[in-house]
ROKOLNU-91900 format. One record per residue: x, y, z of N, C-alpha, C, O in turn; residue in three letters. Coordinates in steps of 0.05 Angstrom, whole numbers, padded with zeros to 5 digits, always signed. Each point is the difference from the previous one (the first is absolute). Layout:
BEGIN
XYZXYZXYZXYZALA
...
// end
This chain:
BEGIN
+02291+01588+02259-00004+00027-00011-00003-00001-00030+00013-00014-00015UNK
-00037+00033+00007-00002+00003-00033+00019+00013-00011+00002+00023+00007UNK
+00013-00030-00024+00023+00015-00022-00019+00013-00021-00009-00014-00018UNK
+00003+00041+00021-00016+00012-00026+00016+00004-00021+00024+00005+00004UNK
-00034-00005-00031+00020-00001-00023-00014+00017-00015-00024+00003+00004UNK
+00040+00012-00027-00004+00021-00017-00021-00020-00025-00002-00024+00000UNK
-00011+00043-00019-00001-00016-00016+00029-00024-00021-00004-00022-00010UNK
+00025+00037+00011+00023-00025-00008+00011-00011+00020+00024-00007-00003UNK
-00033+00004+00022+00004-00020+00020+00024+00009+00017+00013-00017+00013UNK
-00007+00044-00014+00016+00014+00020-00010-00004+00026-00024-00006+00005UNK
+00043+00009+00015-00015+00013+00031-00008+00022+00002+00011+00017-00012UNK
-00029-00011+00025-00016+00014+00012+00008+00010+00029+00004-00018+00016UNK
-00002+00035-00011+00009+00005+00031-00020+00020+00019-00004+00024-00003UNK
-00002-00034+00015-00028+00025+00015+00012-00001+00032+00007-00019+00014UNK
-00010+00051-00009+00009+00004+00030-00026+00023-00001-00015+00009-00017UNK
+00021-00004+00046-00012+00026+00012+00000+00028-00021+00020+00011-00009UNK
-00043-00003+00005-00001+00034-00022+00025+00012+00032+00001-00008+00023UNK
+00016+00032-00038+00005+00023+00014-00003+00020-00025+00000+00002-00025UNK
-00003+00018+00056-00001+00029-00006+00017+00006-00029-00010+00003-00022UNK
+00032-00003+00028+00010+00011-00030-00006-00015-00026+00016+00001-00018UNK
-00039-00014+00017-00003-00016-00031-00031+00009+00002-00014-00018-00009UNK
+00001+00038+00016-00029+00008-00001-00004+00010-00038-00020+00000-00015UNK
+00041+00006+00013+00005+00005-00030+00004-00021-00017-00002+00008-00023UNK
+00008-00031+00024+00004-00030-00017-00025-00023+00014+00000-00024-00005UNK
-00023+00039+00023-00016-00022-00001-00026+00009+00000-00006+00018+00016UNK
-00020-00032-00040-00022+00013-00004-00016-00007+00020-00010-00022+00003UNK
+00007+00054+00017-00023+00003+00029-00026-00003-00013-00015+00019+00007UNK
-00003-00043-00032-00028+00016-00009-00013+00008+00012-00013+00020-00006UNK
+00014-00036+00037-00014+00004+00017-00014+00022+00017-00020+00006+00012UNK
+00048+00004-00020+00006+00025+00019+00007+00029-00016+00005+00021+00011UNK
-00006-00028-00043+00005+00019-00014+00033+00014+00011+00018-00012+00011UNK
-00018+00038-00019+00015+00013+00001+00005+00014+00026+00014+00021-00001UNK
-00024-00029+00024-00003+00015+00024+00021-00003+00012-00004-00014+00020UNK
+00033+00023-00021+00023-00005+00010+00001+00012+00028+00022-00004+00012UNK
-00041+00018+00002+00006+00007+00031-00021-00020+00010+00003-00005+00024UNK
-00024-00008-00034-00009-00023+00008+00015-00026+00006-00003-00014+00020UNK
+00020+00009-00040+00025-00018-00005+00015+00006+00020-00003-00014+00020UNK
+00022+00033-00019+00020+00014+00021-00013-00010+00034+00015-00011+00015UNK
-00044+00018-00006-00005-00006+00022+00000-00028+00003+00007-00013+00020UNK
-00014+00007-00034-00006-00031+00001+00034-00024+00005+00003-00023+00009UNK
+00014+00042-00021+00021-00012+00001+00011+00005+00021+00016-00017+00007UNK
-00018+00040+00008+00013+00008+00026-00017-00018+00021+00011-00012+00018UNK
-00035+00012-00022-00015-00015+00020+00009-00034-00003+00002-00014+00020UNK
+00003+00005-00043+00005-00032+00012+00015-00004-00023-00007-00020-00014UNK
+00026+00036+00006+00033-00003-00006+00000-00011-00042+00013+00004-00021UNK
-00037-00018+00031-00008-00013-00033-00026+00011-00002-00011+00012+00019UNK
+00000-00015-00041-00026-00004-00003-00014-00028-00010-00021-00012+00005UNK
+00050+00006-00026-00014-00033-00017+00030-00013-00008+00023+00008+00007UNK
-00031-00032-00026+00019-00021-00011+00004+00007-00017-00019+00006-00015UNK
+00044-00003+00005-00001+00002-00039+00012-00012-00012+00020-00007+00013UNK
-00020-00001-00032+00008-00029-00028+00020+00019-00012-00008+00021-00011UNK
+00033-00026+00012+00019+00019-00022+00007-00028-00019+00001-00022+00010UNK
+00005+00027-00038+00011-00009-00021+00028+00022-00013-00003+00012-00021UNK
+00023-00011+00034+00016+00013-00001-00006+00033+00018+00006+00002+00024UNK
-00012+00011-00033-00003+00025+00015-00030+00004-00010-00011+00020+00010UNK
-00002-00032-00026-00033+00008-00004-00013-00014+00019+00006-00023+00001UNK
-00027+00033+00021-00015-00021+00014-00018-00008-00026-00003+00009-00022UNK
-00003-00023+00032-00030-00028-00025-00015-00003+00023-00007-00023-00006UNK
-00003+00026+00028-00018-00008+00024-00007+00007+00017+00023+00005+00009UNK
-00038+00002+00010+00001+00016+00026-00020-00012+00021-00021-00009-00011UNK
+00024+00006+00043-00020-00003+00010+00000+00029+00030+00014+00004+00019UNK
-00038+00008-00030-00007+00018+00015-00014-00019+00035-00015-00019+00004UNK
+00038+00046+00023-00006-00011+00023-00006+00018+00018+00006+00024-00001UNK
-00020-00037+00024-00004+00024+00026+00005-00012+00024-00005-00024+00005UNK
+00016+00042+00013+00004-00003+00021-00029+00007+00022-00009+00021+00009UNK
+00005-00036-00008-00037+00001+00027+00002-00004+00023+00012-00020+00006UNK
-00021+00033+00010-00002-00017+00028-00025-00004+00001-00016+00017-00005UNK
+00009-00045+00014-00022-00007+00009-00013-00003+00021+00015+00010+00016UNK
-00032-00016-00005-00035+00019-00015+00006+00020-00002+00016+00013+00012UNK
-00032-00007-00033+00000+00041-00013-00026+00003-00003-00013-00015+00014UNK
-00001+00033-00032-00019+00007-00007+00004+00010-00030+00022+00011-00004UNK
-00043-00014-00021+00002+00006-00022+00010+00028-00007+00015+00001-00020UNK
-00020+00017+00030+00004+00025+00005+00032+00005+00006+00009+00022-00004UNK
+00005-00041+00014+00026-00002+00004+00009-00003-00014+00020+00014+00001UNK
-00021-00029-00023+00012-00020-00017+00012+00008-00020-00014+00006-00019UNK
+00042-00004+00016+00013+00010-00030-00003+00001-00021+00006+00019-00014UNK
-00020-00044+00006-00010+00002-00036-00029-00005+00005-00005+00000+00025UNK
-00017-00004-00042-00020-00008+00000-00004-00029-00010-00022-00012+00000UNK
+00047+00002-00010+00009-00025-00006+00001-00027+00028-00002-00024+00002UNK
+00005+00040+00011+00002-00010+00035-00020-00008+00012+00000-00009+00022UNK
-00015+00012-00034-00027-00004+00017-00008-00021-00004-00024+00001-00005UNK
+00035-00033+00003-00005-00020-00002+00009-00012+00031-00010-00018+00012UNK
+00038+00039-00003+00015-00018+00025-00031+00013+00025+00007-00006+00023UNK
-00025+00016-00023-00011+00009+00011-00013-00034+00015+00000-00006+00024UNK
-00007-00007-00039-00005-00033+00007+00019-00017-00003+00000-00021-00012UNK
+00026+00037+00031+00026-00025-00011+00002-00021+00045+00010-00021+00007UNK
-00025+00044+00008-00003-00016+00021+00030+00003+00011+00011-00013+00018UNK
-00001+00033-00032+00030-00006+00009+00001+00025+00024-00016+00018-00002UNK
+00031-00016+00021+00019+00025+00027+00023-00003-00008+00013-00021-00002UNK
-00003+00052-00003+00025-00004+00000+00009+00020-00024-00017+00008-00016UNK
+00049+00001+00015+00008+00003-00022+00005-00011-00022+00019-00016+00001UNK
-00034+00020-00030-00002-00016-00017+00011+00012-00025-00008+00022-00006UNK
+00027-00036-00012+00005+00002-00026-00023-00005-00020-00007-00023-00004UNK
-00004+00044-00007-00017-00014-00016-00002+00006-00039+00014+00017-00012UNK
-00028-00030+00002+00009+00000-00025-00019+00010-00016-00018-00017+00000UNK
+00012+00037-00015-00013+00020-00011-00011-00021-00029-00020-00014-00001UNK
+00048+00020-00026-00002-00020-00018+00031-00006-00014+00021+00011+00006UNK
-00025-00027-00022+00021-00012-00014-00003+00015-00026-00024+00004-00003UNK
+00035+00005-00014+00007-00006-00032+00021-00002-00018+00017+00017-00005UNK
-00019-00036-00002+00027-00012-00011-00011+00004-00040-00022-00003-00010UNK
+00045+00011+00000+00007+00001-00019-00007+00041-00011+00001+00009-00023UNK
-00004+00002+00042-00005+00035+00003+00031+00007+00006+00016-00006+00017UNK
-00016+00025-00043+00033+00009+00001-00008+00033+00000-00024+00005-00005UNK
+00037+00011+00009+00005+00033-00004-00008+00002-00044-00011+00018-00012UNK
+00019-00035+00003-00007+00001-00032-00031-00008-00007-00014+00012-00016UNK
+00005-00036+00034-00026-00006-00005-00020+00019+00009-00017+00009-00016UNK
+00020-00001+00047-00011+00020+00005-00007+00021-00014-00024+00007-00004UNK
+00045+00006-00005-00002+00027-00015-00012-00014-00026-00020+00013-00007UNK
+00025-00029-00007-00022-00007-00026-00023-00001+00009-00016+00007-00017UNK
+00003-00015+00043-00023-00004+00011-00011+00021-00008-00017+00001-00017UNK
+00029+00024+00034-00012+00024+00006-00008+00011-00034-00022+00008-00006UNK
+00047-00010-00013-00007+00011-00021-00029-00014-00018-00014+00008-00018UNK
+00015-00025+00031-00023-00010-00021-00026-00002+00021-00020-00012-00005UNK
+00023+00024+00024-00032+00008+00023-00034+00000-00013-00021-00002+00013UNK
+00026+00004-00045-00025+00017-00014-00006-00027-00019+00009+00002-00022UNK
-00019-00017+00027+00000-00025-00021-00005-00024+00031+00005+00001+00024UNK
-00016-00022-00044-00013-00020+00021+00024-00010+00012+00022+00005-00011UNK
-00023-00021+00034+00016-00011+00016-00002-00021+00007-00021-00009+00006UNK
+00048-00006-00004-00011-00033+00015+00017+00009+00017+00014+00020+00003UNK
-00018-00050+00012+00014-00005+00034+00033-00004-00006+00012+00004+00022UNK
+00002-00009-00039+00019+00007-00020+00016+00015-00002+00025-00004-00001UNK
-00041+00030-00001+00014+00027-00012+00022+00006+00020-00007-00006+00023UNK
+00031+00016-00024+00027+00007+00016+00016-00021+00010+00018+00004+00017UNK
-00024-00028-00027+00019-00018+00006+00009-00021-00028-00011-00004-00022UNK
+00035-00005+00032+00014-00015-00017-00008-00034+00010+00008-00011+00020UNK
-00025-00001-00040-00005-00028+00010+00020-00018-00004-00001-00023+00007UNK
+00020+00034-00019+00021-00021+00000+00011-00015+00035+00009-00021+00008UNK
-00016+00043+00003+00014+00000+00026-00017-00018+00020+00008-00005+00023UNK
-00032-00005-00034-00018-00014+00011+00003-00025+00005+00005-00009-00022UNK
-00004-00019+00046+00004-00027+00009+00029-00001-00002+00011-00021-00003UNK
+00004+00045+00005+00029-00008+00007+00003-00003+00033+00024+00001+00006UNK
-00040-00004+00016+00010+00007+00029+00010+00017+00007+00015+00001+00020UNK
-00023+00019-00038-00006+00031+00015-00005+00001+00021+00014-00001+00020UNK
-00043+00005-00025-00021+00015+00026+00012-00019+00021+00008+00014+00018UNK
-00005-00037-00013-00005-00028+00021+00038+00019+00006+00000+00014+00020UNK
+00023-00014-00033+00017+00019+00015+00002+00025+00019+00012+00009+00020UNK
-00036+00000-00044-00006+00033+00020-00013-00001+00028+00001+00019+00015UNK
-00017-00053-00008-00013-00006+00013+00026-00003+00026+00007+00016+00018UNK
+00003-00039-00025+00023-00006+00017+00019+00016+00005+00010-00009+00021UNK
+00000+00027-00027+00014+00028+00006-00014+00020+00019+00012+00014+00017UNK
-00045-00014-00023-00018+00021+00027+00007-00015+00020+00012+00011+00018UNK
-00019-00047-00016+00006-00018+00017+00036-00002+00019+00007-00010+00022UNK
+00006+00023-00040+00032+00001+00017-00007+00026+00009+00005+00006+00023UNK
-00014+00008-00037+00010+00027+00018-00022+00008+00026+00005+00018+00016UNK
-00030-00036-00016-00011+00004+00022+00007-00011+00026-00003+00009+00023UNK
+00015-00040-00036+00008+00000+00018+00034+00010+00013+00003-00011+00022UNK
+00011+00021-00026+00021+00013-00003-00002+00023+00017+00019+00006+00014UNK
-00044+00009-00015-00007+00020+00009-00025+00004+00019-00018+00017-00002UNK
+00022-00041+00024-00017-00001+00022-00029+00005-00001-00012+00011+00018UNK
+00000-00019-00040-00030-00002-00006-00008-00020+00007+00012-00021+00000UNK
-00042+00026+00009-00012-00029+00018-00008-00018-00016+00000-00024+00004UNK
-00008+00040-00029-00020-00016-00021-00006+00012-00030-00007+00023-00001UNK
+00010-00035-00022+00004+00007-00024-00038-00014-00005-00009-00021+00008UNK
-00003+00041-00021-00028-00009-00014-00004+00016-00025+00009+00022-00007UNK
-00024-00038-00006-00006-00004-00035-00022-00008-00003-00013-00014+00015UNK
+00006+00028-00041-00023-00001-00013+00003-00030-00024+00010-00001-00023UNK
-00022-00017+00039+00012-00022-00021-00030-00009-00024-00021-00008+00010UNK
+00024+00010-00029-00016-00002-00027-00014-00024-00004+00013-00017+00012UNK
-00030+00008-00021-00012-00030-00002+00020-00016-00028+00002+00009-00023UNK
+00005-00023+00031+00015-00022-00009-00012-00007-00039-00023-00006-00006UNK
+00050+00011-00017-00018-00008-00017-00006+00018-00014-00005-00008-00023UNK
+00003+00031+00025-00016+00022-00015+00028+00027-00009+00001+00021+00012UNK
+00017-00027-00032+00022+00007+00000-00010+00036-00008+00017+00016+00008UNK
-00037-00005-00020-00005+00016-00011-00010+00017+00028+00006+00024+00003UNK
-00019-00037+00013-00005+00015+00013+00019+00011+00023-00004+00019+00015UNK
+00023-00033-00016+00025+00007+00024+00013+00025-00019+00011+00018+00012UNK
-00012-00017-00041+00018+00008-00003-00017+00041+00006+00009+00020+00010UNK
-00034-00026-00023-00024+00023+00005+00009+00007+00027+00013+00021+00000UNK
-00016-00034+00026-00003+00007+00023+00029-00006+00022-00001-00002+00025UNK
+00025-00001-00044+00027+00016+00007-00004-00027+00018-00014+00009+00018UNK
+00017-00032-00014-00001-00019+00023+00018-00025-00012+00016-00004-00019UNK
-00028-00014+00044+00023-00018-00011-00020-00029+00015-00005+00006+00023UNK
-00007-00037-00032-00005-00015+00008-00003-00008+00028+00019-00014+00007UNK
-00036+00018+00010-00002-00010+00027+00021-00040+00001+00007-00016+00018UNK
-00005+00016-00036+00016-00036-00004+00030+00018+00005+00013-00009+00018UNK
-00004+00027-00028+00028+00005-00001+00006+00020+00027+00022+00009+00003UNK
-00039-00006+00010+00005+00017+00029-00004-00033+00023+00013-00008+00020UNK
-00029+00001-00029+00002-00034+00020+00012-00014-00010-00011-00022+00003UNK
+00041+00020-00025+00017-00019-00006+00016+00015+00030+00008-00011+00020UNK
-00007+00040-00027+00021+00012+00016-00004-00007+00032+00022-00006+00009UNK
-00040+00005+00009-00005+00001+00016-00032+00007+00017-00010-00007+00022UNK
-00001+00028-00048-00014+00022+00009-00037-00029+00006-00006-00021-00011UNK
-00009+00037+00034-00018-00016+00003-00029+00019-00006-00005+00022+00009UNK
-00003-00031-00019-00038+00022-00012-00009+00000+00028+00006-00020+00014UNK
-00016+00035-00005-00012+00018+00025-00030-00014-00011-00011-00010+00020UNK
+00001+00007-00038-00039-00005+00005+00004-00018-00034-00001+00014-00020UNK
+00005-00038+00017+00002-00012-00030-00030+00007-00008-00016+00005+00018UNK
+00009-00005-00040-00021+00007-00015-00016-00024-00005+00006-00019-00015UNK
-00032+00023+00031-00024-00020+00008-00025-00013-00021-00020+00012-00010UNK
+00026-00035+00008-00028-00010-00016-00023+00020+00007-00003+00005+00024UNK
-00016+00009-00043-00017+00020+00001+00010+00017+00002-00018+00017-00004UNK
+00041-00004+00008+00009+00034+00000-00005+00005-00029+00006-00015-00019UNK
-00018+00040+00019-00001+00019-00026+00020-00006-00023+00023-00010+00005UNK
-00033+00018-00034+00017+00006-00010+00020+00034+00010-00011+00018+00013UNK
+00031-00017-00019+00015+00021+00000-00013+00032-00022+00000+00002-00024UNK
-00006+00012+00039-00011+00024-00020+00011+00000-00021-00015+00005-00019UNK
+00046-00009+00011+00015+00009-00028-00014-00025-00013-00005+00005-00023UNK
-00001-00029+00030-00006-00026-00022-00027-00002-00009-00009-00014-00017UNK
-00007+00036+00038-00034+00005-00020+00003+00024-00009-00017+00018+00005UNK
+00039-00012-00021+00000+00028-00023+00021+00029+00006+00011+00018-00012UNK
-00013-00025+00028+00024+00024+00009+00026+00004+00001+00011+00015+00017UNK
+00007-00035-00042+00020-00003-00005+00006+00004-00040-00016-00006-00018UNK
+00038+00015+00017+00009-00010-00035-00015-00018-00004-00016-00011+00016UNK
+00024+00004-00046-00018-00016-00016+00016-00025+00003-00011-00022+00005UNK
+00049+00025-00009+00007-00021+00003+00000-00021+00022+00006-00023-00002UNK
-00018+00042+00031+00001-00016+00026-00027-00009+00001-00008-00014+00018UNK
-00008+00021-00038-00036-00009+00002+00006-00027-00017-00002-00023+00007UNK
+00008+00030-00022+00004-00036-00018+00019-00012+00016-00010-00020+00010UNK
+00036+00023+00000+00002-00015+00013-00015-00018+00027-00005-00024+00003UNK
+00001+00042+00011-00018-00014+00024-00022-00012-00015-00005-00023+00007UNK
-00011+00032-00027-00031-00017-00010+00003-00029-00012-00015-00019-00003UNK
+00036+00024-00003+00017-00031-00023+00003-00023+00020-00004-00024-00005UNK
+00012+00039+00033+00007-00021+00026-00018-00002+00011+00001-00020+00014UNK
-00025+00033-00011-00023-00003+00013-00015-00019-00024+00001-00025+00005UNK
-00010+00030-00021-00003-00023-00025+00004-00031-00002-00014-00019-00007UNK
+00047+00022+00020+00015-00028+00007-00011-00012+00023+00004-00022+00010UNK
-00014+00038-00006-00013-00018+00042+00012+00009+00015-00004-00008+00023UNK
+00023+00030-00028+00015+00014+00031-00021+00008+00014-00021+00010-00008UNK
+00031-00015+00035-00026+00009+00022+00000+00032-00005+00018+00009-00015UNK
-00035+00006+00027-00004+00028-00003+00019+00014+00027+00015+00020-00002UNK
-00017-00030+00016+00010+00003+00022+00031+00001+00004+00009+00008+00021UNK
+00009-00018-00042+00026-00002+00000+00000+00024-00025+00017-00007-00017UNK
-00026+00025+00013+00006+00016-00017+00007+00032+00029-00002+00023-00009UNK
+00005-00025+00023+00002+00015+00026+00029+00000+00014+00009-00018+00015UNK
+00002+00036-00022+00020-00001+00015+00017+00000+00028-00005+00024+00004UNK
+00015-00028+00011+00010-00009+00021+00023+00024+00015+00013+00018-00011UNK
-00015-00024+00039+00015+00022+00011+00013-00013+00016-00010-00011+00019UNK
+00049+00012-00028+00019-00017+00010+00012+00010+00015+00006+00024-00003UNK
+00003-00038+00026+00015+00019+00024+00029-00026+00004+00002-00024+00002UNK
+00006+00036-00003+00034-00016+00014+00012+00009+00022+00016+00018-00002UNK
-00022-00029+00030+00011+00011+00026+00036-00009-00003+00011-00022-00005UNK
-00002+00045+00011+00021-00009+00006+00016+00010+00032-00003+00019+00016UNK
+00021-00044-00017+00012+00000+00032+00018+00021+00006+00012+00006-00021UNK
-00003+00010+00043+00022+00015+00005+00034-00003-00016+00017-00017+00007UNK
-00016+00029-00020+00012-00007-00015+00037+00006+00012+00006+00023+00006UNK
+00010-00039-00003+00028-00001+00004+00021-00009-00016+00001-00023-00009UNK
+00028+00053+00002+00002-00003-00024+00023-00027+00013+00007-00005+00022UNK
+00001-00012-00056+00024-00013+00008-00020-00035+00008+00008-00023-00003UNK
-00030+00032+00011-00022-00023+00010-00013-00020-00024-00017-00017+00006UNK
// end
């Protein structure tokens, strides 16, 4: 297990979000929609993971509860629509995004400064960044799914390497979901496309990044991200 650490090398402790801390953890996602929040929590008890450093979370990974096959039109976030080719049946935990170093203080500086350019940056504290955060928040969805009689946990896993862009697109390395267990449903094929965000449709900082590596000889084709599924067995507690 990853021990996440503060920036002074405190612990880090991340469990399950509840209901009564909807006020100590920043929803960006989800804005301010507290009867959005409220259903979501009655329906599958949590919604996400959160990183506390004393009583401030520093982290969060937004989750859903799916049954599988569905149809797009079903689907809780519009973030979801990746498990649509996860190949998976069944009830599934699935994982929206990660962001680590977004506090209730960063946030709200975010918002105040809305009117002025933006990087991929803005509302987080980078200090909080390569401590084994996210890879905690990871392993915590991973106890409680399985804990909680889910067939199968799937993720949106990021192309390996491109630190700017995980952080843009709230994810976390397809390498750190298959340290854990998790297996890519379709790996990304000599000749597949580039990815729409890497011919222009991303920040500036995730365009130099990916062009710098394509430059280097990275194939084009590993700039594509991966869709991780982790079956898990019937779960028995005490087992």
């Amino acid at each position: 297990m990853v021990e996440p650490t503060a920036p002074d090398d405190t612990r880090i402790e991340v469990r399950p979000a509840s209901i009564d801390q909807i006020h100590l953890i920043p929803w960006r996602c989800w804005g301010d929609d507290v009867e959005v929040l409220n259903k979501l929590f009655a329906a599958q008890e949590t919604i996400g993971m959160a990183a506390w450093e004393g009583d401030r979370c520093v982290g969060v990974l937004h989750t859903f509860r799916i049954e599988l096959p569905t149809t797009p039109d079903r689907l809780p976030d519009e973030r979801l629509r990746y498990v649509m080719s996860a190949g998976f049946e069944g009830v599934a935990w699935c994982h929206a995004c990660f962001h680590v170093g977004r506090t209730v203080d960063t946030y709200a500086a975010e918002l105040a400064t809305h009117d002025r350019a933006r990087t991929i940056f803005d509302g987080t504290d980078q200090r909080y960044f390569s401590r084994g955060i996210g890879t905690a928040l990871l392993q915590e969805s991973i106890r409680w799914a399985r804990t909680h009689d889910y067939e199968g946990i799937i993720g949106p896993g990021a192309p390996s390497g491109l630190f700017n862009f995980c952080v843009w697109a709230g994810a976390l390395p397809y390498t750190t979901y298959a340290r854990l267990g998790f297996e890519a449903v379709r790996p990304p094929q000599e000749g597949d496309p580039l990815p729409g965000w890497a011919q222009g449709d991303a920040p500036p900082e995730v365009l130099i990044e990916a062009r710098a590596a394509l430059r280097q000889g990275r194939p084009p084709h590993t700039l594509n991200s991966r869709v991780m599924v982790l079956r898990l067995p019937p779960y028995h507690q005490g087992g």
